[in-house]
C-alpha positions in Angstrom: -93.9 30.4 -86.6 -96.1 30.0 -83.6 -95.6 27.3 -80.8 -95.8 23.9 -82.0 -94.2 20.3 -81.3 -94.0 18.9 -84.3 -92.2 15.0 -85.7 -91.0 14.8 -89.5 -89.7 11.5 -90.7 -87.5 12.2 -94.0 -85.7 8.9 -93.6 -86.4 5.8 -92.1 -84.8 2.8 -93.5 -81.6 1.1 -92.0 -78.1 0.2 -93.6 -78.8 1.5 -96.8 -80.9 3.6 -98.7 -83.7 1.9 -101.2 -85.1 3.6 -104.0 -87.6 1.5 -106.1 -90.9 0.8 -106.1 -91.7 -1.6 -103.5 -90.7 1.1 -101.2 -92.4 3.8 -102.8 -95.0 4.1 -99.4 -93.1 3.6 -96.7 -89.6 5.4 -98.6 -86.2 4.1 -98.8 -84.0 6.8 -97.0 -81.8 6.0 -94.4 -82.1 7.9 -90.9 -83.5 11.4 -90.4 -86.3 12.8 -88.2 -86.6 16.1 -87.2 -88.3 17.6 -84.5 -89.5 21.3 -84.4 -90.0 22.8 -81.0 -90.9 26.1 -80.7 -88.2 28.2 -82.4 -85.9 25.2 -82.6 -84.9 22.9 -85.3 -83.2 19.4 -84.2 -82.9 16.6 -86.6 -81.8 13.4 -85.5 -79.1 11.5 -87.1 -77.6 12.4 -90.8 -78.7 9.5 -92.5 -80.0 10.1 -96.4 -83.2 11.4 -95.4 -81.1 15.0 -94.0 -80.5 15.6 -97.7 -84.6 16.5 -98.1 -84.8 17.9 -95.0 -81.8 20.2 -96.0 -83.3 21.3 -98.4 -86.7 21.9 -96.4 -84.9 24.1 -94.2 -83.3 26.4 -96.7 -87.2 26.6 -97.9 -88.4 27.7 -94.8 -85.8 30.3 -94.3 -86.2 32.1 -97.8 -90.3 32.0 -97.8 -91.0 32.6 -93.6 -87.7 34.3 -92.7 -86.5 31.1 -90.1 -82.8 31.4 -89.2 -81.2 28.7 -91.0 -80.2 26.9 -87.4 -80.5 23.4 -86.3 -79.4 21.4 -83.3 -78.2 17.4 -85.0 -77.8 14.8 -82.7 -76.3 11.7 -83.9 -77.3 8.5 -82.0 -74.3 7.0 -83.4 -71.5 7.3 -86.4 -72.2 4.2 -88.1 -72.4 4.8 -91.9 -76.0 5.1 -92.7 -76.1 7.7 -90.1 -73.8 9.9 -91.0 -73.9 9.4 -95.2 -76.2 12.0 -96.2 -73.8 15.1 -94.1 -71.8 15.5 -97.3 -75.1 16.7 -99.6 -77.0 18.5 -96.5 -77.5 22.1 -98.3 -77.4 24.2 -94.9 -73.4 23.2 -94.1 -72.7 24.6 -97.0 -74.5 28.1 -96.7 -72.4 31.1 -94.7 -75.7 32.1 -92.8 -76.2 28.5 -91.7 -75.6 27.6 -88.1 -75.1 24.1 -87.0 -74.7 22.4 -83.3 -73.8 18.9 -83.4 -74.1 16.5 -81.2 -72.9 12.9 -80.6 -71.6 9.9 -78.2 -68.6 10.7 -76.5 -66.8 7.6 -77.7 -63.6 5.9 -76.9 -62.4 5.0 -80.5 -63.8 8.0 -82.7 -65.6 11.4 -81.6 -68.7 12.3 -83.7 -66.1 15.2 -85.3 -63.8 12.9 -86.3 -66.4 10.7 -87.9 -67.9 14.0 -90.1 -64.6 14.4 -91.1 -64.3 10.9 -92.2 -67.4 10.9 -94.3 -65.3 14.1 -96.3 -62.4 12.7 -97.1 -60.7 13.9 -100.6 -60.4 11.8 -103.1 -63.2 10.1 -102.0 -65.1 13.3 -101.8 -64.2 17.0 -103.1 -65.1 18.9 -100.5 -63.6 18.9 -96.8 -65.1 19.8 -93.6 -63.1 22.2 -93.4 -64.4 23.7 -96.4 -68.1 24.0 -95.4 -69.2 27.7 -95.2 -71.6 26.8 -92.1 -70.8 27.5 -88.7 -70.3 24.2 -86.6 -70.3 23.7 -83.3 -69.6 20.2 -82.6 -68.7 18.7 -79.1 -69.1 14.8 -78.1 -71.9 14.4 -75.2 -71.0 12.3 -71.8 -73.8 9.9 -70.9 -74.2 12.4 -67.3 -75.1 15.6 -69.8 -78.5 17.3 -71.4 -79.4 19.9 -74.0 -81.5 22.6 -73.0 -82.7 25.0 -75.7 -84.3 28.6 -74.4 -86.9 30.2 -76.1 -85.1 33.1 -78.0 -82.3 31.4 -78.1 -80.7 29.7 -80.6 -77.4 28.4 -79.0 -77.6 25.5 -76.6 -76.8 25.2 -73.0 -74.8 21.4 -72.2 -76.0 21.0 -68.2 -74.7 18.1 -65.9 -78.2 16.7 -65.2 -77.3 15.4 -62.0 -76.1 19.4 -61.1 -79.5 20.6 -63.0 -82.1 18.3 -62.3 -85.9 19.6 -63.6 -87.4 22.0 -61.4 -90.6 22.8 -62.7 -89.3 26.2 -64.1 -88.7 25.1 -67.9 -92.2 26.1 -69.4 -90.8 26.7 -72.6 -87.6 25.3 -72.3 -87.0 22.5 -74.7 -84.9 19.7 -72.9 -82.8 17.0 -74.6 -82.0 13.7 -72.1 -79.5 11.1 -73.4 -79.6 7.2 -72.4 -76.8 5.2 -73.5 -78.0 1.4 -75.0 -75.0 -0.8 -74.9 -77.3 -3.4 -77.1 -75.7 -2.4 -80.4 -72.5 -3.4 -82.0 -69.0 -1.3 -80.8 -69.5 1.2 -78.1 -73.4 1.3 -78.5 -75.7 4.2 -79.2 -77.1 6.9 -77.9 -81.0 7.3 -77.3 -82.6 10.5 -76.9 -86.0 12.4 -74.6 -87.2 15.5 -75.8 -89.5 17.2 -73.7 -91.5 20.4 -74.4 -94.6 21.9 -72.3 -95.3 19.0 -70.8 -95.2 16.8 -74.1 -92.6 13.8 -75.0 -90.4 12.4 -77.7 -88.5 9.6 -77.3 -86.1 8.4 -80.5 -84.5 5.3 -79.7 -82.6 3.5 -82.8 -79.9 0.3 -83.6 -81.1 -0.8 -80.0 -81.4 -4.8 -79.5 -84.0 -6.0 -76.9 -84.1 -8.0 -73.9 -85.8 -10.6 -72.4 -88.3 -9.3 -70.5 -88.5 -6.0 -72.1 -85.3 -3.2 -71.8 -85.8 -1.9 -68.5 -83.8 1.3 -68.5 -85.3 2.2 -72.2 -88.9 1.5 -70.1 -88.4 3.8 -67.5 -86.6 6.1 -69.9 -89.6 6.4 -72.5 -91.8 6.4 -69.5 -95.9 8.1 -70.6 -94.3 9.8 -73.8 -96.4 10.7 -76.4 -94.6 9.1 -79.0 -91.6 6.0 -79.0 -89.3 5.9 -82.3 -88.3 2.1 -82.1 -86.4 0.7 -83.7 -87.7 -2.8 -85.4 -85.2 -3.7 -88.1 -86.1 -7.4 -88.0 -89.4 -9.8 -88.1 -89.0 -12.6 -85.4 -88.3 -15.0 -88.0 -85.3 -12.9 -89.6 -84.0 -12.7 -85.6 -84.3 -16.3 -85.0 -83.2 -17.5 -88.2 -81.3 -20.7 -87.9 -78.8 -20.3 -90.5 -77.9 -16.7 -90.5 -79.4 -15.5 -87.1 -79.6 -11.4 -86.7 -79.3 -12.3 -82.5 -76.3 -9.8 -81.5 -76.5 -7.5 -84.5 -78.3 -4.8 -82.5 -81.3 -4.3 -83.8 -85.2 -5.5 -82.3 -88.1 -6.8 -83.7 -91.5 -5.2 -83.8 -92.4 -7.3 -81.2 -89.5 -6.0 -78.8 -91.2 -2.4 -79.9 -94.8 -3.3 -78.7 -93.5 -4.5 -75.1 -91.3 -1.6 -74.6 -94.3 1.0 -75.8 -96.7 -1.1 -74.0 -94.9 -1.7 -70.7 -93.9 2.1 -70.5 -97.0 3.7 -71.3 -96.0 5.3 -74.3 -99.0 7.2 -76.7 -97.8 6.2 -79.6 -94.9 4.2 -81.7 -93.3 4.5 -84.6 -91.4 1.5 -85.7 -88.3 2.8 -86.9 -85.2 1.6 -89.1 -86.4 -0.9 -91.8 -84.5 -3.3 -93.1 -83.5 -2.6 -96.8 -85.0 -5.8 -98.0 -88.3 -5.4 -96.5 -90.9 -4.1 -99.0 -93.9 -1.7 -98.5 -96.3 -4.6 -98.3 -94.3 -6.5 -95.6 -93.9 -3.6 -93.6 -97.9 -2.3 -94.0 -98.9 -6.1 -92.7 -96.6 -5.5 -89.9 -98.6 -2.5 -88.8 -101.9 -3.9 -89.2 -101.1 -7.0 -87.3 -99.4 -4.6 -84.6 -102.4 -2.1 -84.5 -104.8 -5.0 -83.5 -102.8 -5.4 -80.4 -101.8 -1.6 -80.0 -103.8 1.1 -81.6 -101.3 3.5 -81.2 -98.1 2.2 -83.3 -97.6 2.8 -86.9 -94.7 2.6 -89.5 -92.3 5.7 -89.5 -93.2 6.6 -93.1 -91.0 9.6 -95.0 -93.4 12.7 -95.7 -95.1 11.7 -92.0 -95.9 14.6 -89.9 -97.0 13.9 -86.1 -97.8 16.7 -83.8 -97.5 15.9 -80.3 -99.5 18.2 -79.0 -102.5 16.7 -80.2 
């Protein structure tokens, strides 16, 4: 398997999934992105894009012998982020084992949510019924993940309790801000560091005037932002149906995030269903003259951040 720290986008579109061809390019799944770091497997968010990346994981187990093991960390239960859990091939195999994580919120906790998404008649199979094991537990804005080479299960640690002592080489460690900028009880938005290298994923986050200084000093010299950037400026500022308040930014919120924080690269993340592979490429170019490093998250997109 060897030591690598690698991103995969599977999906990257918002609200609901696409298919067609004007998004044949950039794809039409909704969220999914998974990360491997050394032996571990976490995919962020359950969107339709899991169901691929399901199925990429049962392929890497039967040809290389991985265990069939992932850590999924929601950023929040809204629908396109939880709709592609029913069809995600792994919860459904005995060998499978799954550690889910999620906001610990005051009207639903993420388990309640997956078991919402399963609910006979409206689907024939319960959670109950999945064959996988599942290890799900809500996360408290004051906790972190830290996965151990060798190890497969997680450790939760209060991260005020644990701060980082320069004895992690090869620990992979999971930090959570909560953004309040989205609809309901907000979102979660996630730092994975590994060997000295950084991933931040922050989606369904609204910006601020003058940038969103806690997201700034939370993405802070990583080597690659996930942004979201559902909306152009004109969609935001519309006059007649305005997108102000929905929680979502603009590619333009993006850049001065990435930019003010120091950040490698972007990845503008979480397209709007309506926007079509030729919007979305102009976008990038337009953004790349100002920032070299920021691209559209693209499904089939592989980024490795050690390099």
């Amino acid at each position: 398997m060897g030591d690598r720290f690698l991103v995969r986008f599977w999906g990257v579109r918002g609200s609901y999934p696409v298919p067609g061809p004007h998004t044949v390019r950039v794809g039409g799944n909704t969220p999914c992105v998974e990360v491997e770091a050394g032996d571990h497997i976490i995919l962020f968010d359950g969107g339709t894009g899991i169901i691929p990346a399901g199925r990429a994981m049962i392929q890497r187990h039967q040809e290389q012998g991985r265990p069939l093991s992932a850590v999924i960390l929601f950023s929040h239960t809204h629908h396109d982020h939880i709709q592609g859990m029913p069809y995600f091939a792994p919860a459904y195999a005995a060998t499978a084992t799954l550690y889910l994580f999620g906001p610990r919120a005051v009207r639903e906790q993420v388990s309640e949510a997956l078991r919402r998404a399963m609910v006979p008649p409206n689907f024939p199979i319960s959670v109950e019924d999945l064959r996988a094991v599942r290890v799900v537990r809500s996360l408290a804005e004051t906790e972190g993940i830290w996965l151990f080479p060798g190890q497969l299960d997680p450790e939760v640690r209060n991260v005020f309790r644990d701060p980082p002592d320069g004895s992690e080489d090869g620990v992979v460690r999971i930090d959570v801000l909560k953004s309040y900028a989205h609809p309901q009880e907000g979102v979660y938005l996630y730092r994975v560091s590994y060997r000295g290298h950084t991933l931040v994923y922050a989606t369904d986050t609204e910006g601020y005037q003058g940038g969103d200084q806690r997201l700034i000093r939370f993405a802070q010299n990583a080597d690659l932002l996930i942004h979201d950037a559902q909306y152009t400026l004109e969609e935001y500022l519309d006059p007649v149906v305005s997108k102000q308040g929905w929680g979502h930014s603009t590619p333009e919120m993006a850049l001065e995030v990435a930019l003010a924080a120091g950040v490698r690269r972007l990845a503008f993340f979480h397209h709007d269903p309506d926007h079509s592979d030729a919007l979305l490429l102009d976008i990038e170019a337009r953004a790349q003259a100002q920032f070299p490093g920021a691209m559209m998250a693209r499904e089939g997109l592989e980024l490795d951040l050690f390099t």
